[in-house]
PyMOL CGO cylinders between C-alpha atoms (Angstrom):
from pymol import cmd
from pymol.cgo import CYLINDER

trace = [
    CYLINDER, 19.19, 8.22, 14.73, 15.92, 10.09, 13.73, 0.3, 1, 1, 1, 1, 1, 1,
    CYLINDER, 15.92, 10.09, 13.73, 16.53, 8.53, 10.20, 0.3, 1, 1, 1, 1, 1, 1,
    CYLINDER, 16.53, 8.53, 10.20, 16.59, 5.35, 10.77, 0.3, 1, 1, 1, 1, 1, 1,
    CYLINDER, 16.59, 5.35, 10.77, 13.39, 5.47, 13.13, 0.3, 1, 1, 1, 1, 1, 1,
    CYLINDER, 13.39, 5.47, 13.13, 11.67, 7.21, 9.53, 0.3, 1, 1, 1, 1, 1, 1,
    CYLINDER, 11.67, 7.21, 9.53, 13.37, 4.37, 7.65, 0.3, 1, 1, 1, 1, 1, 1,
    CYLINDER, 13.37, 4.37, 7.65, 11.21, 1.78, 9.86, 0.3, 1, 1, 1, 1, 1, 1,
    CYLINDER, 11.21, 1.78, 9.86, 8.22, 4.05, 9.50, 0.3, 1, 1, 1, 1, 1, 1,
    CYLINDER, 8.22, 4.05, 9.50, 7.44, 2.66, 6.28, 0.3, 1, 1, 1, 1, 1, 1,
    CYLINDER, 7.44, 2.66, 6.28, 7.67, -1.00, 6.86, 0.3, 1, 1, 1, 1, 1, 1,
    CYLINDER, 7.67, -1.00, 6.86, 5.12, -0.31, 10.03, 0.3, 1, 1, 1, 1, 1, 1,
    CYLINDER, 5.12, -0.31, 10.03, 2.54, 2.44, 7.92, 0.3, 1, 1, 1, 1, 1, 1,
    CYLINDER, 2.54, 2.44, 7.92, 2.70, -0.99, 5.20, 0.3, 1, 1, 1, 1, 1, 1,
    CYLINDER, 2.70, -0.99, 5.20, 1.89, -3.48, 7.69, 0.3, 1, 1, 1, 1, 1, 1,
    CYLINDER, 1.89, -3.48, 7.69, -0.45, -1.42, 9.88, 0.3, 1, 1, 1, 1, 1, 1,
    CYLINDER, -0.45, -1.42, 9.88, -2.62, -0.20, 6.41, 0.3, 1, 1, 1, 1, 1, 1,
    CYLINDER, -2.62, -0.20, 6.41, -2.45, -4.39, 4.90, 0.3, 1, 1, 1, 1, 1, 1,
    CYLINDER, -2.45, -4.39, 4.90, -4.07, -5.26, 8.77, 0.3, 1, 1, 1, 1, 1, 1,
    CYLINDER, -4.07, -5.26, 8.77, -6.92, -2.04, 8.89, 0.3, 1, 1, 1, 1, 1, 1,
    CYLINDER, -6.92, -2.04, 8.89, -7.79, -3.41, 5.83, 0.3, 1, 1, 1, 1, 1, 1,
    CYLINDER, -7.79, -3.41, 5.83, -7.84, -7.03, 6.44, 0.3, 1, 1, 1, 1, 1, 1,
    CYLINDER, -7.84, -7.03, 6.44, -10.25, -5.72, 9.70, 0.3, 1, 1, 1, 1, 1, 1,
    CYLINDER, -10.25, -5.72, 9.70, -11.88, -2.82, 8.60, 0.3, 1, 1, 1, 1, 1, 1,
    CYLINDER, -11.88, -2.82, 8.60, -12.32, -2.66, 5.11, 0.3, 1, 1, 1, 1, 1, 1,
    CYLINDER, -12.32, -2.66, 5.11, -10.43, 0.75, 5.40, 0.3, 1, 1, 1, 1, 1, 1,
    CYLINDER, -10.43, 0.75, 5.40, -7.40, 2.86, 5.42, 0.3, 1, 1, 1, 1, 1, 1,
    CYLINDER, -7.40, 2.86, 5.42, -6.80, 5.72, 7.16, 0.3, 1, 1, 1, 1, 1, 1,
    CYLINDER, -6.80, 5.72, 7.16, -5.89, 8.95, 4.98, 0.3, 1, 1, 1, 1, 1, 1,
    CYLINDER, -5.89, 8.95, 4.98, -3.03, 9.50, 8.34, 0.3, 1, 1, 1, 1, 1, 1,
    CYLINDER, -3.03, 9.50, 8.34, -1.54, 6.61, 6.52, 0.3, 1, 1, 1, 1, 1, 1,
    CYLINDER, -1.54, 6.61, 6.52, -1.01, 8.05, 3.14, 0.3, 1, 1, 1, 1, 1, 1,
    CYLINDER, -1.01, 8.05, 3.14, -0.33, 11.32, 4.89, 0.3, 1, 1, 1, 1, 1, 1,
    CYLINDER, -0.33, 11.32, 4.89, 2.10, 9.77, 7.34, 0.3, 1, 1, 1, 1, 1, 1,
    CYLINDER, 2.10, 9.77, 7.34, 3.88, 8.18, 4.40, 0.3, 1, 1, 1, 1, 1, 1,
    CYLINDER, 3.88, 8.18, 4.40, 4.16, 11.54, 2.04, 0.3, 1, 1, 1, 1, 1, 1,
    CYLINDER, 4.16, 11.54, 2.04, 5.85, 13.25, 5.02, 0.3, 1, 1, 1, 1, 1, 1,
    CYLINDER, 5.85, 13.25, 5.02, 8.22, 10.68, 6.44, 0.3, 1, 1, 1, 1, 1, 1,
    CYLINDER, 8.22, 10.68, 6.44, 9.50, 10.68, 2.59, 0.3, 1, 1, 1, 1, 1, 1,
    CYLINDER, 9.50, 10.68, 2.59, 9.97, 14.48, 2.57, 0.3, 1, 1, 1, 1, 1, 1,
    CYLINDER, 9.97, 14.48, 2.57, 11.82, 14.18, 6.06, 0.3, 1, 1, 1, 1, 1, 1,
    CYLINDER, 11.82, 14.18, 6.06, 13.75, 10.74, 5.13, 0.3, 1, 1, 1, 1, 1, 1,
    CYLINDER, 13.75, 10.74, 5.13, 14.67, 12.71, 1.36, 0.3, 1, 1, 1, 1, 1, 1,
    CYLINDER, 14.67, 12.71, 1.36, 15.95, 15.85, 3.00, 0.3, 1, 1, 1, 1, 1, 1,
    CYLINDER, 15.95, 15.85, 3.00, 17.53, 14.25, 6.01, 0.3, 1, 1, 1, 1, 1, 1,
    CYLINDER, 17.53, 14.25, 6.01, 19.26, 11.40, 3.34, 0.3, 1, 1, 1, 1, 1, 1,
    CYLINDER, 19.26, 11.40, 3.34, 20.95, 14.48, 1.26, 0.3, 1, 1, 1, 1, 1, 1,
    CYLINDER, 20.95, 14.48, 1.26, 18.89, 13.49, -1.41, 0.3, 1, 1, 1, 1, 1, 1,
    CYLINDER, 18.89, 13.49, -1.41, 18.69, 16.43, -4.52, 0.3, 1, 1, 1, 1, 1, 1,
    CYLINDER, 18.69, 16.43, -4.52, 15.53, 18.20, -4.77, 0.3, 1, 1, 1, 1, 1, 1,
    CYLINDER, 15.53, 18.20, -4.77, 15.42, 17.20, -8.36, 0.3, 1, 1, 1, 1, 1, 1,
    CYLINDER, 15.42, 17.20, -8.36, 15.23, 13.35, -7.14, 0.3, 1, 1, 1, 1, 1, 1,
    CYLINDER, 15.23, 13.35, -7.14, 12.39, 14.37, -4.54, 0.3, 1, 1, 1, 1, 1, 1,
    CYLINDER, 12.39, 14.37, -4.54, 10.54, 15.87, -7.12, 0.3, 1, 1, 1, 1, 1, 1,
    CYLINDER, 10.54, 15.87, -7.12, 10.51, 13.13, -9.43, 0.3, 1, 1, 1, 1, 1, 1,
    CYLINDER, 10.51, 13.13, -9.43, 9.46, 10.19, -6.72, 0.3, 1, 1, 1, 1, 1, 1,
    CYLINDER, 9.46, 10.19, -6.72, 6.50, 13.00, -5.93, 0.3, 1, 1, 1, 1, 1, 1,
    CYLINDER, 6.50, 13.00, -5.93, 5.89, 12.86, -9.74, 0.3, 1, 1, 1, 1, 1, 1,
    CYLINDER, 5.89, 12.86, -9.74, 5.48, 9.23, -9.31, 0.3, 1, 1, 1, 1, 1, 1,
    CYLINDER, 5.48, 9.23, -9.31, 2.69, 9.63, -6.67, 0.3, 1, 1, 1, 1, 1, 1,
    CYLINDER, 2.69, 9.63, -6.67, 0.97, 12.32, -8.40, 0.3, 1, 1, 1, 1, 1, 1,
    CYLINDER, 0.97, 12.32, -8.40, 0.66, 9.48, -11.46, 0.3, 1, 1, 1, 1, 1, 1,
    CYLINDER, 0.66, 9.48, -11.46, -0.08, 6.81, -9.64, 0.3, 1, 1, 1, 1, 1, 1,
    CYLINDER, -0.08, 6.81, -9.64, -2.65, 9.28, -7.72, 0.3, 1, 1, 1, 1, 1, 1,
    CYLINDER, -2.65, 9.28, -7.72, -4.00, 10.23, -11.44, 0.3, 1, 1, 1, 1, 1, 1,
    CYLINDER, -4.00, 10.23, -11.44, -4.44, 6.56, -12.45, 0.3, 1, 1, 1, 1, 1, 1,
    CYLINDER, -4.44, 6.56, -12.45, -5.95, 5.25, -9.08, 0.3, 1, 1, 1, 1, 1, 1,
    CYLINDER, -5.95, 5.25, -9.08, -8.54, 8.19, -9.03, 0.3, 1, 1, 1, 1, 1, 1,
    CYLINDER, -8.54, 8.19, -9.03, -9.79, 7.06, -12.17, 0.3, 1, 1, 1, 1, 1, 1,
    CYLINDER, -9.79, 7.06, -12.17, -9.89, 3.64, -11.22, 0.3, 1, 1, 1, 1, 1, 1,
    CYLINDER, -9.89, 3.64, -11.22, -11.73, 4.84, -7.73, 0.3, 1, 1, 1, 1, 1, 1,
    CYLINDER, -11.73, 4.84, -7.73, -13.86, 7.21, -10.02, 0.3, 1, 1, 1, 1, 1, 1,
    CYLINDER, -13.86, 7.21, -10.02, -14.92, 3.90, -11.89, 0.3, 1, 1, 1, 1, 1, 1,
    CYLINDER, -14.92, 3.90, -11.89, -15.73, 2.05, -8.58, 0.3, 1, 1, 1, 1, 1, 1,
    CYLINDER, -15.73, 2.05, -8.58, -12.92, -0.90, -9.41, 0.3, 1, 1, 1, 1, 1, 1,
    CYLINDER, -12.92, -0.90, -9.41, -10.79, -0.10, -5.97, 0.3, 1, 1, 1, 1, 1, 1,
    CYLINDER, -10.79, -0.10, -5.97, -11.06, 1.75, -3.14, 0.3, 1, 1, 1, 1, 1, 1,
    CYLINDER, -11.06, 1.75, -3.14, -10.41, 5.24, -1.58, 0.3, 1, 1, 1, 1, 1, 1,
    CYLINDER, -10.41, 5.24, -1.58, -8.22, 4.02, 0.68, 0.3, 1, 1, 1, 1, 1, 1,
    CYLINDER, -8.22, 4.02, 0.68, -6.44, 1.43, -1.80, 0.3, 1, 1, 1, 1, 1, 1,
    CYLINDER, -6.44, 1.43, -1.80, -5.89, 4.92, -4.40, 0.3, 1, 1, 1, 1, 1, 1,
    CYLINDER, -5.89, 4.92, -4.40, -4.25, 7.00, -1.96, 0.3, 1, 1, 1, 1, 1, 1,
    CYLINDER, -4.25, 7.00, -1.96, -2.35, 4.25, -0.36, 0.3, 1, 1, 1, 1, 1, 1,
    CYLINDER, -2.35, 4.25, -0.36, -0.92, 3.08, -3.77, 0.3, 1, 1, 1, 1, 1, 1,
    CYLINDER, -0.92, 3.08, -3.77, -0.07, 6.92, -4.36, 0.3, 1, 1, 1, 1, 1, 1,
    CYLINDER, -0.07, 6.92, -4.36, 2.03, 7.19, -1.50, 0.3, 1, 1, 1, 1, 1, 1,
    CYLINDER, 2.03, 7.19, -1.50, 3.65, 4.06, -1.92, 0.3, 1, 1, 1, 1, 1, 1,
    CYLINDER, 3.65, 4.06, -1.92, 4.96, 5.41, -5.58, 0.3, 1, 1, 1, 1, 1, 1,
    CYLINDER, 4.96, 5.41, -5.58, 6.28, 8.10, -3.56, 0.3, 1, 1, 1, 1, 1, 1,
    CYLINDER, 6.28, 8.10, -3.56, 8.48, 5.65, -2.09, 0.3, 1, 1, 1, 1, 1, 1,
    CYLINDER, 8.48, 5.65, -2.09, 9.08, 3.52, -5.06, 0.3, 1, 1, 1, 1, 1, 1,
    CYLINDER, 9.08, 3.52, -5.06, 10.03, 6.69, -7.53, 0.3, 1, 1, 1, 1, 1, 1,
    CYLINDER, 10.03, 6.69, -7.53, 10.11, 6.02, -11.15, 0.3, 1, 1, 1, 1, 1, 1,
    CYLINDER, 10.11, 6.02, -11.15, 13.22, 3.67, -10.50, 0.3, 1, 1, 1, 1, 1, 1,
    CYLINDER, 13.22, 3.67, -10.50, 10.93, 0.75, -9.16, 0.3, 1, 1, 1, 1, 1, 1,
    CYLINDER, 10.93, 0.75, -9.16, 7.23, 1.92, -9.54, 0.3, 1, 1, 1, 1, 1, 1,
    CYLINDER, 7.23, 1.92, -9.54, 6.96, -0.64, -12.57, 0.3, 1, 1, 1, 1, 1, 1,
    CYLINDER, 6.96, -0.64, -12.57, 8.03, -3.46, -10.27, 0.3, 1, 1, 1, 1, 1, 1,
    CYLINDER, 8.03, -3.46, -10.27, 5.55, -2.20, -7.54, 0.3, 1, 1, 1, 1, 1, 1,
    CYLINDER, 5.55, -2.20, -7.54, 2.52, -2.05, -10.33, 0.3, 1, 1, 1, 1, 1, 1,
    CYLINDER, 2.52, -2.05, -10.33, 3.61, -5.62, -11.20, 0.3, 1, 1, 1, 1, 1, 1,
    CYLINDER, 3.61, -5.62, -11.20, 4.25, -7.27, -7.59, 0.3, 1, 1, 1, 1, 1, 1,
    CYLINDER, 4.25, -7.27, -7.59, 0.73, -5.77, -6.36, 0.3, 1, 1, 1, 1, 1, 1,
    CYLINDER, 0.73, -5.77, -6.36, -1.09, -6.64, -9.31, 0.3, 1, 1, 1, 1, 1, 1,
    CYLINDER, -1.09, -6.64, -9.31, 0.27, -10.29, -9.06, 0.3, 1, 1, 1, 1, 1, 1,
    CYLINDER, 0.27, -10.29, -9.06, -0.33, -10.43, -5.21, 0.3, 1, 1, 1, 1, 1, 1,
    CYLINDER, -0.33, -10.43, -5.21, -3.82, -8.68, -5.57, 0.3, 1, 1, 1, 1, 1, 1,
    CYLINDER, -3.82, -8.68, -5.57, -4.69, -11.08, -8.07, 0.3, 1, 1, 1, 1, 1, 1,
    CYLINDER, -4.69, -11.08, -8.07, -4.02, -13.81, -5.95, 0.3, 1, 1, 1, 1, 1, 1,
    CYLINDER, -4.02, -13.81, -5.95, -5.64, -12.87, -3.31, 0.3, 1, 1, 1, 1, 1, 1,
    CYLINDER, -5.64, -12.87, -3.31, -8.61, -11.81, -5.00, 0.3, 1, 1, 1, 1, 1, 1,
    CYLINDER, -8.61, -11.81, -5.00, -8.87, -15.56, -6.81, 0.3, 1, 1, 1, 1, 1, 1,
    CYLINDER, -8.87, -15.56, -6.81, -7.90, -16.90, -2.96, 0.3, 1, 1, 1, 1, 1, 1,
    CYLINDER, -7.90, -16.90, -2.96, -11.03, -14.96, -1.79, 0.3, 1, 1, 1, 1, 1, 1,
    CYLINDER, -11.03, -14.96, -1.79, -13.61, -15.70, -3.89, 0.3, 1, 1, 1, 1, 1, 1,
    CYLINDER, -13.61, -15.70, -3.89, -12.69, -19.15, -3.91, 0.3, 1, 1, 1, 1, 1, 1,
    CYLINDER, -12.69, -19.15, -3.91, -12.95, -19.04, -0.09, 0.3, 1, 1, 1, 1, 1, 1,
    CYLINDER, -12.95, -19.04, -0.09, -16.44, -17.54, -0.48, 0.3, 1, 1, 1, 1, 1, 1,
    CYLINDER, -16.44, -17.54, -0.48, -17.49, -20.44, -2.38, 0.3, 1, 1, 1, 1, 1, 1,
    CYLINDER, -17.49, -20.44, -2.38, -17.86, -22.45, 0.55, 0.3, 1, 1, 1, 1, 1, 1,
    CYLINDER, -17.86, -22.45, 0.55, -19.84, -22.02, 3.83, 0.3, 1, 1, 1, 1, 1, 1,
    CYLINDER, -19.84, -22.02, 3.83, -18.14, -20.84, 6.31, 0.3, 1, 1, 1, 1, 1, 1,
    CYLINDER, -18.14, -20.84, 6.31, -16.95, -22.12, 9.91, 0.3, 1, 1, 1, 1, 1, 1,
    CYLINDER, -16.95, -22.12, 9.91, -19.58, -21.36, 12.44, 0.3, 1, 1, 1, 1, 1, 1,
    CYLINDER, -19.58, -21.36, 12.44, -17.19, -19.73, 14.81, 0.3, 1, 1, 1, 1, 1, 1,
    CYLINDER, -17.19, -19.73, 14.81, -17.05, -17.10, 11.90, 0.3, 1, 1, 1, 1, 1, 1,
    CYLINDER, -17.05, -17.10, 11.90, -20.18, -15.78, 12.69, 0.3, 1, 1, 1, 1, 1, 1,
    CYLINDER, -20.18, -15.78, 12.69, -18.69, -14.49, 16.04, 0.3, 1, 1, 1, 1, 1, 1,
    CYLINDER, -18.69, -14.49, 16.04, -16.24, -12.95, 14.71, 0.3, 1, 1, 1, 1, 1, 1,
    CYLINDER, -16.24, -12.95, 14.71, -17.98, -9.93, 12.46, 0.3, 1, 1, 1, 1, 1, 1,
    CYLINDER, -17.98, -9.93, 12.46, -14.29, -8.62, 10.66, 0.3, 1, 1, 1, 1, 1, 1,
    CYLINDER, -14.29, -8.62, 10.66, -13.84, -12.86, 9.31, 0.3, 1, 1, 1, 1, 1, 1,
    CYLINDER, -13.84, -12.86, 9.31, -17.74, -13.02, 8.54, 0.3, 1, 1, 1, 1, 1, 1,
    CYLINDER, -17.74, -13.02, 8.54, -17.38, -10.15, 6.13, 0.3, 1, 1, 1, 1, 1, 1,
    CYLINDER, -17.38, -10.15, 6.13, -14.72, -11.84, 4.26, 0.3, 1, 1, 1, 1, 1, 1,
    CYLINDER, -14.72, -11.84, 4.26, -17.05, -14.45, 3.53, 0.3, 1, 1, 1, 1, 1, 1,
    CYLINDER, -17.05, -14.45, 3.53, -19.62, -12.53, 1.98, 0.3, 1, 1, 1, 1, 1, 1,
    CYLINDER, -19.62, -12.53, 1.98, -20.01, -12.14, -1.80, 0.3, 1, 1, 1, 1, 1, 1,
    CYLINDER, -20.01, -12.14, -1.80, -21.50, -8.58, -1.80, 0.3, 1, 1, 1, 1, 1, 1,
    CYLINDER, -21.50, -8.58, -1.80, -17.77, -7.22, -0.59, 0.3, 1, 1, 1, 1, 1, 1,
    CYLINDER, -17.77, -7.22, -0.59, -14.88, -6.05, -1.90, 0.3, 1, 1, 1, 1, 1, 1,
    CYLINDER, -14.88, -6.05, -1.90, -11.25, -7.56, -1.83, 0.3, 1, 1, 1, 1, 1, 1,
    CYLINDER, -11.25, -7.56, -1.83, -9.30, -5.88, 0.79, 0.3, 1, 1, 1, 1, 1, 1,
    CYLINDER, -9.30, -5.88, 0.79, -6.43, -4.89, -1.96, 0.3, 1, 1, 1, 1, 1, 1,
    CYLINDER, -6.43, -4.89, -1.96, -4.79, -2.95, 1.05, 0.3, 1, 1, 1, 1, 1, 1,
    CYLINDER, -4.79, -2.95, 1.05, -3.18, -6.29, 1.75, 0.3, 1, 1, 1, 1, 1, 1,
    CYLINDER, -3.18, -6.29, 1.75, -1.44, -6.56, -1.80, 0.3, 1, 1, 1, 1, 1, 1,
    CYLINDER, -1.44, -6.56, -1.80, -0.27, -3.28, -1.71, 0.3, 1, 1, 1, 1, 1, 1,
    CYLINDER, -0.27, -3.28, -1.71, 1.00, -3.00, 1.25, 0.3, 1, 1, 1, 1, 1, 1,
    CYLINDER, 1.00, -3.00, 1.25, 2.89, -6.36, 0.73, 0.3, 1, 1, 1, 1, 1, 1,
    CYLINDER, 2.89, -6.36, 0.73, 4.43, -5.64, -2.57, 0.3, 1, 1, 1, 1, 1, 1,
    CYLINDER, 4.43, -5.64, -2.57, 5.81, -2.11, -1.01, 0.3, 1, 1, 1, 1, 1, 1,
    CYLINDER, 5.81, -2.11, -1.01, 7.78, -4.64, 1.98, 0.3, 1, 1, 1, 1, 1, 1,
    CYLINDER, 7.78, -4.64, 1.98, 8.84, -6.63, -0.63, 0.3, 1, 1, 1, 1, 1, 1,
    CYLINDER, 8.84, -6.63, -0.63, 10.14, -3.65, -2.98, 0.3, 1, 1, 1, 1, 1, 1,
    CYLINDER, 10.14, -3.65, -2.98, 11.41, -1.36, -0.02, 0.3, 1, 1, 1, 1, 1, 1,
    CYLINDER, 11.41, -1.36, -0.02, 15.07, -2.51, 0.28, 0.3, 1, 1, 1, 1, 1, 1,
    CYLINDER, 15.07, -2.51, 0.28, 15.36, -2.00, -3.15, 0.3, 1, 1, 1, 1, 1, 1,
    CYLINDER, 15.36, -2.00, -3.15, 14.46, 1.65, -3.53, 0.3, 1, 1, 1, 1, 1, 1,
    CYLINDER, 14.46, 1.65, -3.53, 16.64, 4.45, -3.48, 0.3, 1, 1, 1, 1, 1, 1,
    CYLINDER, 16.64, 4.45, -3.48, 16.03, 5.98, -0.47, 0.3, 1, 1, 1, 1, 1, 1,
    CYLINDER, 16.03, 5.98, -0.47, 16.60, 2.45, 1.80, 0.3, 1, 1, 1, 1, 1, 1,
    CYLINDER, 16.60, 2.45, 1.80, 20.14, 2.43, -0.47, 0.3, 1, 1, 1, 1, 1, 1,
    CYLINDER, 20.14, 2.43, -0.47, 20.26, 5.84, 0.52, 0.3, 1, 1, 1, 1, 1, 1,
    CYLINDER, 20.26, 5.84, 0.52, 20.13, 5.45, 4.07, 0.3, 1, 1, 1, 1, 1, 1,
    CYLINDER, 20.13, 5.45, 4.07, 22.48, 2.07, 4.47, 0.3, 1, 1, 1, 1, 1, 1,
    CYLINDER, 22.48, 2.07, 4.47, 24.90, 3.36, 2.69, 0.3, 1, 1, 1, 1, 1, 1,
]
cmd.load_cgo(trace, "trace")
């Protein structure tokens, strides 16, 4: 029973992280961390070899190596890096291709969504509301959060571990 409680861990650390950001602008390192672990404990608990488990935390290390840089360059987040990481952990080297692709595609359409949104005045109401106001605003950032954490919903029943665990 305990895995399949982790197994719907991931679907609800996904939605949870595309919603902070949507509101905050942030996501939580617990998130990332949360993820990592409920792997580990999903991995182990699925029977899965240690060689496998290894190479899906290869994954995340590379992702992690590739989304520092782009952090170090100020093109995403903190929170978007880390999250991405994780989320490779998840994908392995099976689907982490597809996940780089589905993101990038949902990112990008958001991101053109956005600042075409911004290019209008906004609602009055939206001035109550602080969280909508800053998504108006030209001097902020895309909350990728969203993409990412879409793409990894859309991706999950494919990976290895969720084929793992049905089986």
């Amino acid at each position: 029973m305990l895995q399949y409680g982790i197994l719907f861990l991931f679907p609800a650390l996904m939605a949870f992280s595309a919603a902070s950001d949507l509101v905050t602008m942030t996501i939580s390192n617990k998130v990332s961390l949360l993820l990592i672990a409920a792997f580990i404990v999903l991995a182990v608990v699925s029977g899965m070899p240690l060689q496998e488990i290894g190479w899906h935390l290869l994954a995340g290390i590379a992702v992690l190596a590739v989304t520092f840089s782009l952090f170090a360059l100020g093109w995403i987040g903190g929170g978007d890096a880390k999250l991405a990481a994780a989320t490779a952990i998840w994908m392995g080297f099976g689907h982490l291709l597809e996940y780089v692709l589905v993101s990038t595609l949902l990112g990008g359409l958001l991101t053109v969504a956005m600042l075409s949104m911004r290019q209008y005045p906004w609602p009055a109401v939206v001035d109550s509301v602080p969280w909508i106001a800053r998504l108006y605003r030209l001097d902020k950032g895309i909350p990728y959060g969203i993409a990412l954490g879409l793409a990894g919903l859309i991706l999950y029943p494919s990976t290895t571990i969720w084929q793992r665990m049905i089986a």
